[in-house]
C-alpha positions as a printed Julia matrix, in Angstrom:
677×3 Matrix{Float64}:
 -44.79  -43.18   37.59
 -47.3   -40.71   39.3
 -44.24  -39.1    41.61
 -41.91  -39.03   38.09
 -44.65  -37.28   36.24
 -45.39  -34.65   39.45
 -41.29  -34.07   39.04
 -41.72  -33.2    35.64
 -44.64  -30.71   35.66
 -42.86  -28.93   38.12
 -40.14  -28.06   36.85
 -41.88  -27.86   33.49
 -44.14  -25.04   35.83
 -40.9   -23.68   37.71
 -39.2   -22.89   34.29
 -42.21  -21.31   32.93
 -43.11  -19.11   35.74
 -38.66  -18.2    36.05
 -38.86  -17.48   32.44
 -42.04  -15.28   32.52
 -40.37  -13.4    36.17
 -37.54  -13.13   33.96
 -39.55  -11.35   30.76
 -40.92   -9.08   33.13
 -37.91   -7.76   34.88
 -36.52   -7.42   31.28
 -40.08   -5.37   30.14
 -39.44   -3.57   33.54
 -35.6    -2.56   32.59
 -36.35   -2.26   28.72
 -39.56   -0.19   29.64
 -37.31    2.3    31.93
 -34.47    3.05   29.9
 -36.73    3.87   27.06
 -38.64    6.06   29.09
 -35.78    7.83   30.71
 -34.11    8.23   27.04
 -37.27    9.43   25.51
 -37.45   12.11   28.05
 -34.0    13.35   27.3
 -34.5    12.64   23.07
 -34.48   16.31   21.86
 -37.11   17.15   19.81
 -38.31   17.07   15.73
 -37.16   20.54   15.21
 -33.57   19.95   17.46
 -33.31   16.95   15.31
 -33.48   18.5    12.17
 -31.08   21.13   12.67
 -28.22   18.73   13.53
 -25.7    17.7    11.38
 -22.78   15.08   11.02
 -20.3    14.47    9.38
 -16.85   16.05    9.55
 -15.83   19.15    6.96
 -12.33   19.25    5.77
 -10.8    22.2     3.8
  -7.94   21.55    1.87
  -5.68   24.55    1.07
  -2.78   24.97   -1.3
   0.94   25.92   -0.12
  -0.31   30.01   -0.49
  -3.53   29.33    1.36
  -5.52   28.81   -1.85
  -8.87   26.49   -0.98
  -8.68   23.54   -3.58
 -11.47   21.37   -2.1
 -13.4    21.37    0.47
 -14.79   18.2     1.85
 -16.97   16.65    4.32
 -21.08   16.64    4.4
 -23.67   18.03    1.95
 -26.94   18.3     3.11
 -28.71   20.22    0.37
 -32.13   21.79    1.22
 -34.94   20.31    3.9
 -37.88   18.59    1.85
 -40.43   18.09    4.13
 -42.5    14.58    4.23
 -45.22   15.98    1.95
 -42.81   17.38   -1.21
 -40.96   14.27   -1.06
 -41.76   12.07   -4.4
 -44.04    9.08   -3.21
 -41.92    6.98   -5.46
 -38.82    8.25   -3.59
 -40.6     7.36    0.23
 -41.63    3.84   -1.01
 -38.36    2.92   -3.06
 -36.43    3.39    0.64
 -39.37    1.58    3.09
 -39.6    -1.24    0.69
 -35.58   -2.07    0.27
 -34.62   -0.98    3.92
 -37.79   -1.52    6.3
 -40.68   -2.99    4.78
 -42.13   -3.36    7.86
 -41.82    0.0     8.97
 -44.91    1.18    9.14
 -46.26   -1.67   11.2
 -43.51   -2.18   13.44
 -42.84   -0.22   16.54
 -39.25    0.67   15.85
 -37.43   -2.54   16.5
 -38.69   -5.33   14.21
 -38.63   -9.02   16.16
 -39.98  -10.89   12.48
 -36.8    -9.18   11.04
 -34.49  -10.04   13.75
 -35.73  -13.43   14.11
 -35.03  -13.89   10.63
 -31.43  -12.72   11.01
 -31.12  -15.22   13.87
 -32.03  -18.17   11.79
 -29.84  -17.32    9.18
 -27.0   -17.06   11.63
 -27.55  -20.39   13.1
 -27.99  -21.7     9.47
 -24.96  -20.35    8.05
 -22.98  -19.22   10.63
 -22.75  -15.48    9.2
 -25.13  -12.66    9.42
 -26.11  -12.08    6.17
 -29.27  -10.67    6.42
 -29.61   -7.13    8.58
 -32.41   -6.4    11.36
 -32.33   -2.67   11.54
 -35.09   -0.6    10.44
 -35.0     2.42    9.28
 -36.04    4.35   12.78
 -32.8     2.43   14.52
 -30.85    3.31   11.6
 -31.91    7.14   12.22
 -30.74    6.46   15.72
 -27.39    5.22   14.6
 -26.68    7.8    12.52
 -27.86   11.29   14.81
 -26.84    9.65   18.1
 -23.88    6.21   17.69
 -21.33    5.92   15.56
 -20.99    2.28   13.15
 -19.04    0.14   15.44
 -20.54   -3.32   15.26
 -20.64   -4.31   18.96
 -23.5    -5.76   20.79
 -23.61   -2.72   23.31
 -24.04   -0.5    20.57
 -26.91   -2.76   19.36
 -28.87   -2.54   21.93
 -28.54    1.22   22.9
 -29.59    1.49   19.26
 -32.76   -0.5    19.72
 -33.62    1.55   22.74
 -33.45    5.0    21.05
 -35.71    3.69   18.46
 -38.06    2.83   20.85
 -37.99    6.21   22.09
 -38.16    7.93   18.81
 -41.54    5.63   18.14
 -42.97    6.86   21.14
 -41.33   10.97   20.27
 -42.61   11.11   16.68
 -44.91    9.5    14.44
 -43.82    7.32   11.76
 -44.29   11.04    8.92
 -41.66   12.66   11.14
 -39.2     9.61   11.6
 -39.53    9.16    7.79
 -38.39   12.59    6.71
 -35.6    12.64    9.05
 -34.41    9.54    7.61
 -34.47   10.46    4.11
 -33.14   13.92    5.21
 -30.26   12.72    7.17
 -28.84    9.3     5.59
 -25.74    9.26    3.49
 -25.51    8.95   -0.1
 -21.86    8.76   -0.63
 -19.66   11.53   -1.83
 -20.5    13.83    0.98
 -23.81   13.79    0.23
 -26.26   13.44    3.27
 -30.09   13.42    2.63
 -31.86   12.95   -1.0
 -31.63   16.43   -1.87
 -28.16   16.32   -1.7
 -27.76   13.0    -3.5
 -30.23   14.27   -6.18
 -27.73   17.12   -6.5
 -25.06   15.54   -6.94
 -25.92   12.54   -8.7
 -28.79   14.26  -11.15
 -28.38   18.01  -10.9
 -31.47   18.55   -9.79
 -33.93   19.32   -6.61
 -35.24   15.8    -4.98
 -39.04   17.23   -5.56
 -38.17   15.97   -8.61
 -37.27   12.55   -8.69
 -38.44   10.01  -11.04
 -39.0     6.22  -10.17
 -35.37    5.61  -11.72
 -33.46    8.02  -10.75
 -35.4     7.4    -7.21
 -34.22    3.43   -7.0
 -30.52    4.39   -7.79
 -30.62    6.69   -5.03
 -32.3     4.04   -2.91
 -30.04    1.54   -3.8
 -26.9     3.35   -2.21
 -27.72    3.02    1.66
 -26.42   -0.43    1.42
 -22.91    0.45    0.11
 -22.7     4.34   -1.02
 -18.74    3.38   -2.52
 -19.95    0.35   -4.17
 -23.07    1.12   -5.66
 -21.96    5.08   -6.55
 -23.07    6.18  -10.25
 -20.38    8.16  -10.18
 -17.82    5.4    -9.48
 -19.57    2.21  -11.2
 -22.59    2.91  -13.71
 -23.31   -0.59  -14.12
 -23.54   -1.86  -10.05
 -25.63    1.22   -9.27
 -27.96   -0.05  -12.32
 -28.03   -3.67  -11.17
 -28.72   -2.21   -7.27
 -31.15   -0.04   -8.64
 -32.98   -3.13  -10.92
 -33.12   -4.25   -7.33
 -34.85   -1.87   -5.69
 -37.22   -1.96   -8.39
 -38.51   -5.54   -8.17
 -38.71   -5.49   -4.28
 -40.91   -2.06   -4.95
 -42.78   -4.54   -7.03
 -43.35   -7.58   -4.42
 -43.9    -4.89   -1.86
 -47.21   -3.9    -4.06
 -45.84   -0.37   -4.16
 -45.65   -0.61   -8.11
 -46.54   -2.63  -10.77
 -44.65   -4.99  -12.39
 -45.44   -2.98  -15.88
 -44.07    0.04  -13.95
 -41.02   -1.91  -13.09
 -39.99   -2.7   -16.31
 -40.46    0.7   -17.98
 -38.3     2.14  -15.31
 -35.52    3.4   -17.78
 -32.37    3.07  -15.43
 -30.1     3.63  -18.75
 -31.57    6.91  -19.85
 -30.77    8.61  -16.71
 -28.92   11.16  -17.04
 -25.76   11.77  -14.82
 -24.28   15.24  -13.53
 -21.24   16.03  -14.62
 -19.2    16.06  -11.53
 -17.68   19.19  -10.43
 -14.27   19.65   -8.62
 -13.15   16.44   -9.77
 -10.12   17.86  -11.28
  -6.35   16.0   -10.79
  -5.52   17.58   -7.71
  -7.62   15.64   -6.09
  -5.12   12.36   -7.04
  -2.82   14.91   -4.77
  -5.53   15.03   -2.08
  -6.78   11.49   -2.08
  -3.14   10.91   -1.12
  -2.58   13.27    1.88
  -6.31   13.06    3.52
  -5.41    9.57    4.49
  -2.4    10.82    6.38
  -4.41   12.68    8.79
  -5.14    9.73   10.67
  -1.21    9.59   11.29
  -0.65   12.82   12.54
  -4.1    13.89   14.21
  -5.85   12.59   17.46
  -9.54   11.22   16.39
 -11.8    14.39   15.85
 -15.0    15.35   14.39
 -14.36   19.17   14.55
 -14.09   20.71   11.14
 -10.19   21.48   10.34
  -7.98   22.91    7.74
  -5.28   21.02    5.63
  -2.69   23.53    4.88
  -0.82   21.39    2.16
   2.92   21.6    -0.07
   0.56   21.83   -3.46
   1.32   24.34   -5.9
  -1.37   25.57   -8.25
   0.51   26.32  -11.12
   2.86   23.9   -10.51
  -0.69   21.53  -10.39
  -1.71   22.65  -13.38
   1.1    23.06  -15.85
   1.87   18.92  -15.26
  -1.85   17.96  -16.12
  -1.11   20.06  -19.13
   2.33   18.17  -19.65
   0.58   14.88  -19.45
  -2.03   15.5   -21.26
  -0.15   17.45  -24.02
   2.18   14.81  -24.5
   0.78   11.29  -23.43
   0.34    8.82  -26.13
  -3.33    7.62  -27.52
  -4.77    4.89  -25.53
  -2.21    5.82  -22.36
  -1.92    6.84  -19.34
   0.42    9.38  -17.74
   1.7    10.26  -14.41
   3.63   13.0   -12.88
   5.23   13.61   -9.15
   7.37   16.26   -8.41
   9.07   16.9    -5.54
  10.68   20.11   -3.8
  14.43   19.89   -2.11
  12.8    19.15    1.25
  10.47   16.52   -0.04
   7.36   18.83   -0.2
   5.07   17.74   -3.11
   4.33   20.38   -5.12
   2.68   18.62   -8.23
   0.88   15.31   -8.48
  -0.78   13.58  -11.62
  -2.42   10.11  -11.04
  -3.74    9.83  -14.55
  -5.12   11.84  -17.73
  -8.49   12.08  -16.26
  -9.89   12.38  -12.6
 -13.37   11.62  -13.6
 -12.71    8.65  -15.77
 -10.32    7.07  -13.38
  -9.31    8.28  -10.06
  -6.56    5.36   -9.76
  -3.71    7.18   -9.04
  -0.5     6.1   -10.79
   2.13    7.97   -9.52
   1.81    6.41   -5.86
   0.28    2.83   -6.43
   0.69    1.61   -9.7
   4.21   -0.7    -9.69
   5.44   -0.65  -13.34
   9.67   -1.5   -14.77
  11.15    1.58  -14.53
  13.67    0.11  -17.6
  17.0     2.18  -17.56
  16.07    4.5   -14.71
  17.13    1.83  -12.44
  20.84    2.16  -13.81
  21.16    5.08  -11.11
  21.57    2.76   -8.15
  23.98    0.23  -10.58
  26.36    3.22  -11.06
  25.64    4.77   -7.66
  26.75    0.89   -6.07
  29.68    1.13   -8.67
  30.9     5.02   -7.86
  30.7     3.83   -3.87
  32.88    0.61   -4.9
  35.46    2.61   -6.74
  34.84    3.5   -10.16
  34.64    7.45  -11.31
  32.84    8.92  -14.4
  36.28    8.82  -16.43
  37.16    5.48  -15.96
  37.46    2.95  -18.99
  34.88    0.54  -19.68
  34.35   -1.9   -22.78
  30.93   -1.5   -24.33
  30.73   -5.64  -25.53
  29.01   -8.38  -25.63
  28.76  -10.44  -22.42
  26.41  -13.31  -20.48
  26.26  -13.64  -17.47
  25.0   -16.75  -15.6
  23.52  -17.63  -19.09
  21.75  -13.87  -19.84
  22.98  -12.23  -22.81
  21.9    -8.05  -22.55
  21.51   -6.32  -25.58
  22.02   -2.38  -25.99
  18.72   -0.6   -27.36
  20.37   -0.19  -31.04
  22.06   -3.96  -31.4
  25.82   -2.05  -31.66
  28.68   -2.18  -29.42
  30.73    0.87  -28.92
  34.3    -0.83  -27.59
  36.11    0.97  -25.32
  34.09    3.72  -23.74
  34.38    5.91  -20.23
  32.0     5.03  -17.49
  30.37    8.86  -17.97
  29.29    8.02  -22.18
  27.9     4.48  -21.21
  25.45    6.18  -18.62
  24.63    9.0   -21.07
  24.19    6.81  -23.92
  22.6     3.78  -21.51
  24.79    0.53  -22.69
  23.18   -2.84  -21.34
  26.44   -4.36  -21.47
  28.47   -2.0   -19.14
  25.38   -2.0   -16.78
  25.31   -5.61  -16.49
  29.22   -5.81  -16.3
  29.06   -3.21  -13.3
  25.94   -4.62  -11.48
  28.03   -7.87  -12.01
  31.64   -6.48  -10.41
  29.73   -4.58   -7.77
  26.72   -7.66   -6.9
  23.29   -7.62   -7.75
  23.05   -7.67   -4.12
  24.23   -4.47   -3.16
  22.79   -2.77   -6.37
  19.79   -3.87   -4.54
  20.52   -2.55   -1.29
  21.52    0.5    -2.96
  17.98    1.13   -4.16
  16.61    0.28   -0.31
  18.91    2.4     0.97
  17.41    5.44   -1.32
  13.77    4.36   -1.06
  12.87    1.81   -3.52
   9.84   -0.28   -1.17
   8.55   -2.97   -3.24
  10.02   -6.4    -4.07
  13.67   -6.18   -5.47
  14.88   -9.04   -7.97
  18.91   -9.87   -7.43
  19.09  -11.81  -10.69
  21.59  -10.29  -13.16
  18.5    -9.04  -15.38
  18.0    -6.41  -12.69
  20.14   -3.94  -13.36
  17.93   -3.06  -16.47
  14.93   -1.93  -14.4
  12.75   -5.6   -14.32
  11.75   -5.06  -10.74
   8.44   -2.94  -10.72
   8.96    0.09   -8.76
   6.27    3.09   -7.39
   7.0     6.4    -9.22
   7.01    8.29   -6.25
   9.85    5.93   -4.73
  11.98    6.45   -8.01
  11.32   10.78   -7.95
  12.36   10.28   -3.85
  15.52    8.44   -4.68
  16.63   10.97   -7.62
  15.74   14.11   -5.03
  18.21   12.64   -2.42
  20.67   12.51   -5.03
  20.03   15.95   -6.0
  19.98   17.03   -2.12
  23.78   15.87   -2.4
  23.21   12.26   -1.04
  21.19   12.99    1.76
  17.35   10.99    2.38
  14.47   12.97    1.39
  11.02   11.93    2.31
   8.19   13.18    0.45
   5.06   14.76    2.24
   2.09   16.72    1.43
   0.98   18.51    5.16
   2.34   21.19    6.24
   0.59   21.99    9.38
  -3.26   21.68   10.04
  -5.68   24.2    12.32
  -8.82   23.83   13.66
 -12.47   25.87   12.87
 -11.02   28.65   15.49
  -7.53   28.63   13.89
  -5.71   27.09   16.41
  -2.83   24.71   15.41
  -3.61   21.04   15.69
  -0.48   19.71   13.83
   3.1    21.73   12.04
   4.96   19.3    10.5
   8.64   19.72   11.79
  12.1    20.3     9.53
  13.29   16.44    8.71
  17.72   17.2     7.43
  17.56   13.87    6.03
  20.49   11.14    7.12
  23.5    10.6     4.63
  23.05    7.71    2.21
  26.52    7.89    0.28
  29.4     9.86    0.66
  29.57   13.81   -1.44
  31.73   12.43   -3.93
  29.25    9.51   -4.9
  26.71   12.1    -5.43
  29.12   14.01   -7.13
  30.11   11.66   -9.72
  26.26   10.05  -10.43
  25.18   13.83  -10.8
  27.6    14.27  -12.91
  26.45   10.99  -14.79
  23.07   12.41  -14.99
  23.36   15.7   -16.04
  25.73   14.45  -18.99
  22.56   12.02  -19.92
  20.56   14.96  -20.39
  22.97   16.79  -22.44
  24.58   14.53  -24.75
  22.58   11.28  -24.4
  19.3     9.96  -24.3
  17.48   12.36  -22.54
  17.8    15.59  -24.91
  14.28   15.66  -25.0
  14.1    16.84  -21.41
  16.33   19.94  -21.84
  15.39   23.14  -20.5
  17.46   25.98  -20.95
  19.21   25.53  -17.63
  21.33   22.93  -16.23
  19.0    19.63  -16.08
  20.1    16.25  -14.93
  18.19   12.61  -14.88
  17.8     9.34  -16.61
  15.34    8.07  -19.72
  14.36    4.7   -19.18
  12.43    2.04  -21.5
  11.04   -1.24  -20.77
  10.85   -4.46  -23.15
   8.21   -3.79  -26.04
   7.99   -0.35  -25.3
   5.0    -1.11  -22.46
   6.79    1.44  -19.91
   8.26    5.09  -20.5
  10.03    6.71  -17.66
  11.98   10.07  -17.28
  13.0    11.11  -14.1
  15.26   14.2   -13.16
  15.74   17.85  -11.43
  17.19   21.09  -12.53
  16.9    24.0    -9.83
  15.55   22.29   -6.91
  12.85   20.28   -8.28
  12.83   16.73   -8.79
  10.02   15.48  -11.08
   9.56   12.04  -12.04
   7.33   11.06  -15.05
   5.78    8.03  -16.13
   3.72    6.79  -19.5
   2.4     3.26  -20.51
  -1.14    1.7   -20.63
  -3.26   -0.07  -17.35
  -2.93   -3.18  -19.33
   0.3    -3.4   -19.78
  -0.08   -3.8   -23.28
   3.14   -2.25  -25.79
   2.34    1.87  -26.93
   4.07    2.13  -30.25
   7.25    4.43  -30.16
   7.07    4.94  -26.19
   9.89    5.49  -25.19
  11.68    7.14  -22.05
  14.03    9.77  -23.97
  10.68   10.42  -26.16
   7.04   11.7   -24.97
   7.68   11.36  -20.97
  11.28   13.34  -21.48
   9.16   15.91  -23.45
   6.54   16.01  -20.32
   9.24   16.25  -18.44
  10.17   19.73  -19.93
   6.98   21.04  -20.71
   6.59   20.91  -17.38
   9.48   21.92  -15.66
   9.92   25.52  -17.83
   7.05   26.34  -16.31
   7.54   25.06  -12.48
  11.64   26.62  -12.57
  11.08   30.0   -14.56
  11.13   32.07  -11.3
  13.37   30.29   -9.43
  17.18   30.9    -9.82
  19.86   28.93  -11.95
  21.89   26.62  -10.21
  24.71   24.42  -11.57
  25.47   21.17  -10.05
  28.09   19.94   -8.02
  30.03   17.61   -9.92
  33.3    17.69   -8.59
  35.03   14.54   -7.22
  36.46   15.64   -3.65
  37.56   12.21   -3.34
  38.76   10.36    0.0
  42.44   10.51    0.51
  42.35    6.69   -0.03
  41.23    7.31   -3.46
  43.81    9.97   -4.2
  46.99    7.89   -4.08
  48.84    6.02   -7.16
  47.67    3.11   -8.15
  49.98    0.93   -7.05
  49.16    2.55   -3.34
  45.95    2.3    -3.53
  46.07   -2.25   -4.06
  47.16   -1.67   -0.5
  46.18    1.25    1.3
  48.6     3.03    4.11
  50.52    0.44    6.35
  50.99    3.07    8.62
  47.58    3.67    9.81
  47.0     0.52   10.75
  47.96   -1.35   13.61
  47.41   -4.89   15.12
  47.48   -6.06   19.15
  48.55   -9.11   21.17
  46.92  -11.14   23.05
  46.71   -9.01   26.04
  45.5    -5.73   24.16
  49.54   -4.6    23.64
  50.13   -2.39   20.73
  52.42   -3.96   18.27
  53.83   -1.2    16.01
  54.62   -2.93   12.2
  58.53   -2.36   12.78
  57.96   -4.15   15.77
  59.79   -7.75   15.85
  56.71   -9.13   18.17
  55.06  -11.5    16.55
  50.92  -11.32   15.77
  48.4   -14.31   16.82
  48.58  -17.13   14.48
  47.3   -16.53   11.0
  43.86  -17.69   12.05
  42.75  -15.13   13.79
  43.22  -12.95   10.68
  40.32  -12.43    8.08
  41.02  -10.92    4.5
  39.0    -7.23    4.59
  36.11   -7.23    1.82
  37.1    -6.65   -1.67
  36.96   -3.88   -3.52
  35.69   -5.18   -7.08
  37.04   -2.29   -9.2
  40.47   -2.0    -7.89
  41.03   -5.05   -5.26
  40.79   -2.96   -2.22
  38.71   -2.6     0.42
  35.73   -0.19    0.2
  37.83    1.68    2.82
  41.9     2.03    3.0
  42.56   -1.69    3.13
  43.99   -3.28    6.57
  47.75   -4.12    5.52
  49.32   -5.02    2.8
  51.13   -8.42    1.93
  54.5    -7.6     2.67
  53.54   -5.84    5.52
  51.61   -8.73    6.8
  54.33  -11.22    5.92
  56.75   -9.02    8.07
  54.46   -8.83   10.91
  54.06  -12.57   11.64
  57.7   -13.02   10.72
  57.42  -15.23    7.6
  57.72  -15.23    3.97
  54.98  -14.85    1.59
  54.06  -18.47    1.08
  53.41  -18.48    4.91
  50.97  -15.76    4.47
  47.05  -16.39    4.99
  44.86  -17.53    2.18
């Protein structure tokens, strides 16, 4: 046993001494690069005049600044004018350690080990508050290991730079709030309207309380989480001994008083739309930069008046309207920035009701039809649905121009039934409809939820005379020494349907406006779009354009509870106009193109048109010969011949169709009961 035992303390000894080697290379390394770093740190006063953070200014289409964003430091308060209260609310909830540690805490990062191996997760942090200094002047937030440890070794080196005073009032000086907002004078600003000097215990654990998660725990954004973080703060100020528990509980959080925010007006629904896009068209920068954007002022501000003016009680309302080229000259996300920066008009998906009837008719003017062709206004089902019209009456035999304007269910559905549900829905890809589409027969009423700004893009192609638009919001954007970092270049658009389609649905439109539903949204000028209403009056939707602008509007509650007497033709139609004498009155009168320059195809007599012209058409052998159809060759056998697709409104084929019977009968030398099923 003696020789076993000798084994064993051996290597028991050989570990030990590899281990402690080991340790000491590793003090050896450690104890190097934090020298060599803490000779290159700069120093207190270096530190203090640097700043991150990236500004942005965001200028209208004429230059205008409209917001200007990025970091706020607010002014310096040195160590000494900083509230105690404020000092110990951030030490005890970040680093209570901190003034005991020497700027990498092993308790705390042991403690974050064992909770790792417990749970598998980190869920408790390590980093104090002089390695989260050194994040935030010298790293960026990636969560890598490498980035760990260069952390922890310029926090070693600030320990041994600047004494714990100094380290402290950078901290509080330099961390971010949220909003912009860098440093507790800033915060204070922002969040209190007032100088940090004069912080109360309160108003001092809210502020505390947003390191953590500045979005999450904003006043501004969520009263009640900032309270709850701040309650918090407050009890671990407590355990900490910093103060009482008596002093605890009469910490008021509810009778602090909020600033009003400023700036927070509805352009920035327009802006909290484009800024994202800069990550599309920009290489990763931290310079400051200028966002020359398509935003009209007074185009801005006459539709929060229009939605405002004419949005129900207990509503919302959003507006998007939309230049010939796309540009975005107005954009309303709600009735109220401050209240609720959700913006509607790109991400809320509501039934646009009898909006949606443009792509049935545009599916049903591509298949055939024109805007004086008879329909019968009756009742029908279809695959066991039974539409109703809005008033319960039936109107007989109508033209396909006064069902539009006067929005029949019944001829809808019977067109969306002829055409296919299918390619009504492909109609509405095709003119940049992006979310789910339904192809039950129900959908040609509007029952698929659609984005407002999809439905105001697929009315501007229409009014850009079937041609794509694609709305944006940049126009070019320059650096701090005005050179040009991005233009946005001239996008024609590709042709969705052919003139005459565009023709005959403006022609639809413009009629709805004048005669039918949509009277509310006339102008003075030559106006064309669509009113549409869902079930129990929980949507409103009016979408159109008149001189070049396309402006869609929407009404209805977040809830999607019903708003008594919403309807399309009533309060968003009157938006609609309120808004668009203002946005047109300087720019010129235009009429619209309604007339039909139809395909040749289309222009022959009826009986012509079941077939289409024999003559330019042909058919080869075999071997690739031409056969002409006087020819007596004979074509391949009938197999090899497939019946063209159908047109549902006259028989044809959506283009002149191949042949017709007799011809084909002729061609393969039989009669016609030898002809091809």
């Amino acid at each position: 046993m003696k020789p076993q035992r000798s084994l064993w303390r051996r290597l028991v000894r050989g570990t030990f001494l590899w281990g402690l080697a080991l340790a000491a290379l590793g003090a050896i390394f450690l104890g190097t690069a934090v020298f060599m770093t803490a000779r290159d740190l700069p120093g207190f006063s270096e530190l203090k005049s640097s700043q991150q953070g990236q500004m942005i200014v965001v200028r209208a289409m004429d230059g205008t600044e409209i917001v200007s964003l990025g970091p706020s430091y607010g002014k310096w308060i040195a160590y000494r004018d900083i509230p105690p209260v404020m000092r110990d609310a951030m030490v005890a909830v970040e680093d209570r350690r901190f003034h005991s540690h020497f700027g990498v805490d092993p308790i705390g990062i042991a403690r974050s080990l064992v909770v790792r191996l417990r749970t598998g997760v980190f869920r408790e942090g390590a980093s104090t508050i002089t390695q989260q200094l050194a994040r935030n002047v010298f790293l960026n937030n990636n969560r890598t290991f490498g980035r760990k440890i260069r952390e922890g070794v310029l926090a070693l080196a600030l320990e041994t730079q600047l004494s714990k005073q100094q380290i402290l009032e950078l901290y509080l000086n330099k961390v971010y709030f949220g909003g912009g907002a860098y440093g507790i004078d800033a915060a204070s600003r922002k969040f209190f309207d007032h100088s940090a000097r004069d912080l109360s215990l309160a108003e001092a654990a809210i502020i505390a309380g947003l390191v953590k998660a500045p979005s999450r725990y904003s006043p501004t954004a969520d009263v009640k989480a900032a309270q709850d973080r701040a309650r918090v703060v407050l009890s671990v100020m407590a355990e900490n001994g910093y103060i009482s528990e008596a002093e605890a509980a009469a910490a008021d959080l509810d009778a602090v008083r909020l600033a009003k925010q400023k700036g927070q007006n509805s352009v920035r629904y327009f802006t909290d739309w484009v800024l994202p896009q800069l990550d599309l068209v920009l290489p990763d920068t931290d310079e400051p930069i200028e966002v020359w954007t398509t935003i009209d002022i007074a185009m801005q501000e006459a539709a929060t008046s229009a939605i405002r003016a004419n949005v129900p009680g207990g509503a919302q309302g959003a507006l998007v309207s939309l230049d010939r080229d796309g540009a975005v000259r107005a954009m309303v996300g709600g009735t109220d920035y401050v209240s609720s920066n959700y913006n509607r008009a790109v991400n809320a998906v509501r039934q646009p009701g009898s909006s949606w009837k443009l792509f049935v008719y545009l599916a049903a003017l591509e298949a055939g039809y024109k805007p004086d062709d008879p329909v019968v206004d009756e009742p029908v089902t279809i695959e066991g649905w039974s539409p109703r019209n809005s008033g319960g009456s039936y109107a007989g035999k109508i033209d396909v121009r006064t069902a539009f304007a006067y929005s029949k269910n019944t001829v809808a559905a019977q067109l969306g039934n002829e055409v296919g549900f299918g390619a009504v829905a492909s109609m509405a890809r095709r003119f940049g409809i992006t979310t789910p589409i339904a192809t039950v027969p129900s959908m040609v009423l509007g029952t698929s939820e659609v984005r407002l700004i999809d439905m105001t893009r697929a009315f501007a192609s229409v009014a850009a005379s079937g041609r794509s638009i694609e709305p944006y919001g940049i126009v070019k954007v320059t650096g701090s020494d005005g050179q040009l970092l991005y233009r946005r270049k001239p996008n024609p658009g590709e042709v969705l349907v052919p003139q005459y389609v565009a023709a005959g649905i403006t022609d639809l439109l413009q009629t709805a406006v004048a005669t039918g539903t949509g009277k509310a949204a006339q102008i003075g000028r030559p106006v064309a779009g669509k009113t549409g209403t869902t079930s129990s009056n929980k949507d409103g939707y009016f979408v159109g354009f008149s001189s070049g602008l396309t402006t869609g509007v929407w009404m209805g509650r977040d809830d999607n509870r019903a708003v008594g007497g919403l309807q399309g033709g009533t309060a968003p139609a009157r938006a609609f106009a309120t808004f668009m004498r203002r946005a047109v009155q300087n720019r010129p009168v235009e009429k619209f193109d309604t007339e039909l320059q139809l395909p040749d195809w289309q222009l022959e007599p009826d009986d012509e048109a079941l077939q289409g012209n024999p003559e330019d058409y042909y058919f080869v052998d075999e071997e690739g010969n031409l056969i002409e159809p006087d020819s007596s060759d004979t074509l391949p056998p009938p197999r090899a011949y497939q019946d063209p697709p159908v047109n549902v409104r006259r028989g044809a084929s959506e283009v002149p169709p191949a042949a017709s019977d007799d011809f084909i009968g002729r061609a393969i030398g039989g009669g016609p009961e030898e002809q091809p099923e």
